[in-house]
Every structure is written in C-alpha cells, then in structure tokens.
C-alpha angles and dihedrals in degrees: 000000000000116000089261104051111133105251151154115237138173126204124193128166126263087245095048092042094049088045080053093044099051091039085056104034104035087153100266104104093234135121126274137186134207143157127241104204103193151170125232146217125194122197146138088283092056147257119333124191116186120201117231109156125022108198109201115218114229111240105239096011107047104015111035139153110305129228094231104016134040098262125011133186102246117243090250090056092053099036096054096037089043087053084046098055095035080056090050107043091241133136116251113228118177115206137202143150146245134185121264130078108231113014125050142176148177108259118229091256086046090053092044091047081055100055092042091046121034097054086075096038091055084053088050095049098041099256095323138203084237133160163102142305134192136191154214129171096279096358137083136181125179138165126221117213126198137166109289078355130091111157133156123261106244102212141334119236120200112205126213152092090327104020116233129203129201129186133165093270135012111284127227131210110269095213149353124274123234117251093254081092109037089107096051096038083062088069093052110358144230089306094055094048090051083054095045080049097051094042124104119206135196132210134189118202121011100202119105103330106026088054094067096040088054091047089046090054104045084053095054091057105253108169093218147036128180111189132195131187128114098203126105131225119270138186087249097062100028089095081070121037104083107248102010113141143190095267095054087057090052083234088173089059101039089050093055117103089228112090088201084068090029088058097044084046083065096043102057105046116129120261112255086231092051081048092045087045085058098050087042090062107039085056090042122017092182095054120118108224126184112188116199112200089207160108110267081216098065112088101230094056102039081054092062100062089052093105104045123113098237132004119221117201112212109156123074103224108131078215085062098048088048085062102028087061087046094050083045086054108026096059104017105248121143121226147167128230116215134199152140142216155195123187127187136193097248088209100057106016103234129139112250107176137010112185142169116202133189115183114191113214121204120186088251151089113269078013089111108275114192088214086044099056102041095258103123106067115209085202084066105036088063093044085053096060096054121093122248092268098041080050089053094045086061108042089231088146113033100194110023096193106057111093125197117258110265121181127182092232095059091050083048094067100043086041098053099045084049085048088050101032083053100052103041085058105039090058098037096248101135130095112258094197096058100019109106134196117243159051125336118200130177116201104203103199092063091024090230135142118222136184138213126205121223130251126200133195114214091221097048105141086217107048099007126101102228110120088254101063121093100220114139096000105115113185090359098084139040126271106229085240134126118262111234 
C-alpha cells in the first residue's frame, strides 16, 4: 500500500490492546466476546476508526451460548452498550475470537449474525460506522457496515511504545527496495522499508530543527511528508535549515540601501517548506511531499495532518503544542515534540543552562501527554492569541528584538533521539523490556542525558476518559484551532 492507498484501519492504543488481548485469549482456548466503542475519521486516504473504550463482555451473563452460533452477545449487552455509544457519537464494534495465530475469518454463522443484526444497529446509532472484529492471536479481520455500504477493515495498528500491525493474514513485502537502502534495511528488513514507504508523516515547523527531521525522513526512504510552517527564510536562521541558500533569502535585495528593495527582498524569500520540498526530493525522487504554507492553528490546515502515520513538533508556540496534543490524542498519532534552549542569568549575563529535549508523546494516559505534564501555559496560550499591539500594550514582551540563541548543533541532538525514537518504534525495534516512555533531555554544559518520567491527570480533557475529553473521537470532536 502507498501512503496514499484507500483503506479501513483501526488504531488502538498498546493499554487498551493488551486489556483486549487478555480479556480474548486468557489461556483457555475458549470464545470471548467484547465491544470497541470509537471514534472515526473519513478522508481521501481512507476510513479510521480510533478505539476509545473496549466493553468486556461477561462470560455467562453477556456472552452465552447463541441460538445460531456457538457464543452470542445477549440483546441487553448490545442494547445498553449500542444506546452508550449512539449517546456518545461513537461506532459500535462487536468482538469476538477465534483459535489460530496468523490467519483469521469470519466464520459463515459470523457473516449471517451480521446481516440479521446490523440493519437495525446502523438505525440505533444513527448510520453508523458499525461493525465486527475477529481475532487470532496476531491476526484480525472485521467487516464495516454503513448504510448502502458494507466493506472489509484493512489492518489494526496498535499503537505504543513499539507499533504493532495486524491484518487477516500475514503480509509480504509488494516490491522490492533500491539499494540506496540495503545498509539501512539490514537493520529492519524488507518488511520495515515497505512500512517506512507506506508511512505518511507529518511535520510542523521546518525551520532548525524540522529541517533536519524532513531531510532524515526522506533518507531513510518515507513515502510521504506533509509539511507546515508559514514563515520565510531569512539571513538570521539560514545558519540553521538544512540547504537554504543565499538566493532563497533574496540576499542581493536585503543588502541594498534602498528599503523599497529591502521590503520585496522580503517578500520574495523562499518559504522554509518549498526549501524543505527541494532537499526531500534530492534525498528521495520518488517521495510524495505536500508543503502547507500555513499556520498549524488554523483549522483547515491542523486537519490536514489527521491521516498521517506520526506527527513532529517542531515549532515552539504554546498555540502549536495545544493542537498538536489534540491532534496526538484526537486521532491517535504518536508523535514527538522537539526543542532547544539556552537560558541566561539577565543580571550577569552568564549562560545557565543549555538543553535539547525530545518528548515522546503516546495517545494515552502516563504516554506523555503535553497537557498532562504542565507544558502548555495557559499564560502563553492567551498572549499568543493578541495581536502585536495588544502585546505591546501589555508589556508581555519588554524588548521585541532581541531572539533566543539557537545553534545547529543543539536541534541536532533533539532531532536525532525524535528520528530515532521515531523509527525503532515504528517499526517495533526497541526493547520493550528496557524501552521506556518519556521525555529525553541532554544538558550540554555537563554532556549528560537525562529522562523524565510522565505524569498523567485522570480528568485531562486530552488523554483522560471523562466524557469531555476528546481522547480517541476523530471527526467527532473539535480541534482547539482558530476558525479563518
């Protein structure tokens, strides 16, 4: 599959996957029942369901013995847990298992359940998506049904600290890679270089540190990037964005003595993500790249990035980490959040501190969660939103012109954990035994790593489970953007 194959998925987190697991497969060799209430997202890449609330069935009580199959959900059960997920504006997905390891099916009695029973489920949850799973050991099949509309689910993707697929039979590589990556494919294999190819990424922010992300990526062979920033290069930053040059920055213009020519030299830079587009392709001809010229806070564009495989945060607005967690969250994507910085005592004028960071953010609760972990200030967030005057009126910001220090050499070392970070998990390299969920952080002065663990707040509308929050709904809920 390209990135850009029509197909049903659903993603579930690695918690709610291993509290499914233990519920189907207790070791008896029996059948069990359950029910996925998701969320959903529909776009050109296909149909996402997102797992937000698994509902065991009780054996004896909730899943007995059927009156045309071997087990059945009782009426109660799915009429309770039907109401729950119409009030809810979820999709209703009854599970259940069969034997085997690799390869699963419905079974004839599964397929005729479905067609007496799911005409009048798609009527109590208001047309749906509704459907079934079911599961082997490493193996799922389901079916989604809609109105005028029944079609198979193409994989599962668990997603955690090592990512896990499952499809209805074991899945072999397409095609062949080029040799550009033989060195690289020893490391994972064919297999993982077909998944890098059908991945889509998202990055936010292709400045220092997104630039070398994008470049990263397009080397190690991802089939495709989307990129968002609305800023232009500039002479300032060009020390830092991998391949800008002095022509994208206009430098003939910006060095003249008249401001007319000043002013169309700025103008005219290039865009960092038109810049970023032309290093993609020189590592990777074959690579699909989509550049926004945007602002990751305005609706139209954060919805863009709610199919892709995994999100990079690469800008440092307290207004871009807001929706960059709720697109985490939202849509289940992992995703990582990069910076670097250099803090100084004012007074004296001495460096205290000089850190890179990579927090790795997982679509649960205790998976890192920004919200979570007090690093979206609300403070911020609402000086964010004034406008310069209203800034100045305030005195939010006491001397305008001066910018934070910034070196290539500090965003290399957030950027390369994220990229690896990224790749060991998403192709399920790490060990799990020793891999642990949170933030890295290297403290230069002292060149040391350190590691944070993760907090987590049981009513956080991002990663929480109150009704409120917005964890595992799609399209269902509300970005926290700006309407233009």
């Amino acid at each position: 599959m390209d990135p850009f194959t029509v197909m049903n998925e659903l993603r579930i987190s690695a918690p709610l996957f291993e509290k499914l697991q233990l519920h189907l497969f207790p070791g008896d060799g029996d059948e069990h029942g359950a029910v996925i209430c998701a969320g959903m997202s529909e776009t050109d890449r296909g149909l996402r369901l997102f797992a937000r609330e698994i509902v065991l069935a009780r054996d004896g009580v909730d899943y007995v013995p059927g009156q045309y199959g071997y087990r059945a959900l009782t009426p109660e059960f799915v009429a309770r847990v039907s109401n729950h997920c119409a009030r809810q504006g979820l999709c209703y997905f009854a599970v259940h298992c069969h034997g085997g390891d690799d390869f699963v099916r419905f079974s004839d009695v599964d397929l005729e359940s479905h067609q007496r029973g799911y005409p009048a489920l798609l009527d109590i949850t208001d047309g749906g998506p509704i459907g079934a799973l079911v599961f082997a050991h490493n193996a799922v099949a389901g079916e989604i049904w809609r109105p005028r509309k029944v079609s198979k689910l193409t994989k599962l993707t668990v997603i955690g600290v090592n990512h896990r697929r499952l499809y209805p039979e074991p899945v072999q590589p397409t095609r062949g890679f080029a040799d550009v990556y033989h060195r690289q494919s020893l490391l994972f294999g064919a297999v993982g270089q077909e998944e890098l190819r059908k991945a889509k990424i998202g990055i936010i922010g292709l400045g220092g540190v997104g630039s070398l992300i994008n470049e990263w990526l397009a080397r190690l062979g991802v089939g495709a990037i989307v990129a968002v920033d609305f800023d232009r290069i500039e002479p300032s930053n060009r020390s830092r964005v991998v391949d800008s040059l002095r022509s994208d920055c206009r430098d003939w213009l910006l060095e003249s003595k008249i401001p007319l020519l000043q002013g169309v030299g700025r103008r005219l830079a290039r865009y960092k993500v038109h810049i970023a587009e032309r290093v993609a392709r020189r590592a990777n001809p074959n690579i699909d790249f989509f550049p926004i010229v945007g602002n990751v806070v305005d609706e139209k564009v954060a919805k863009s990035l709610r199919d892709i495989d995994y999100l990079f945060l690469c800008a440092d607005t307290m207004q871009s980490r807001l929706v960059f967690n709720a697109l985490v969250h939202q849509y289940l994507i992992p995703g990582v959040q990069i910076g670097a910085k250099v803090t100084s005592d004012v007074d004296i004028g001495d460096v205290t501190d000089v850190f890179s960071v990579a927090r790795l953010v997982l679509p649960y609760q205790t998976g890192g969660c920004l919200l979570c972990n007090q690093l979206i200030d609300s403070a911020k967030l609402q000086e964010e939103a004034l406008s310069p005057e209203e800034r100045r009126q305030q005195r939010y910001v006491n001397d305008p012109g001066v910018h934070a220090p910034s070196v290539i050499t500090l965003n290399a070392l957030g950027s390369a954990q994220a990229a690896n970070d990224f790749m060991m998990g998403y192709l399920g390299l790490f060990d799990t035994q020793e891999a642990k969920i949170g933030y890295r952080m290297h403290d230069a002065l002292s060149r040391t790593w350190r590691s944070a663990d993760c907090a987590d707040t049981m009513n956080c509308l991002h990663c929480g489970t109150s009704d409120r929050s917005i964890l595992a709904r799609g399209d269902r809920a509300s970005l926290p953007c700006r309407n233009v």
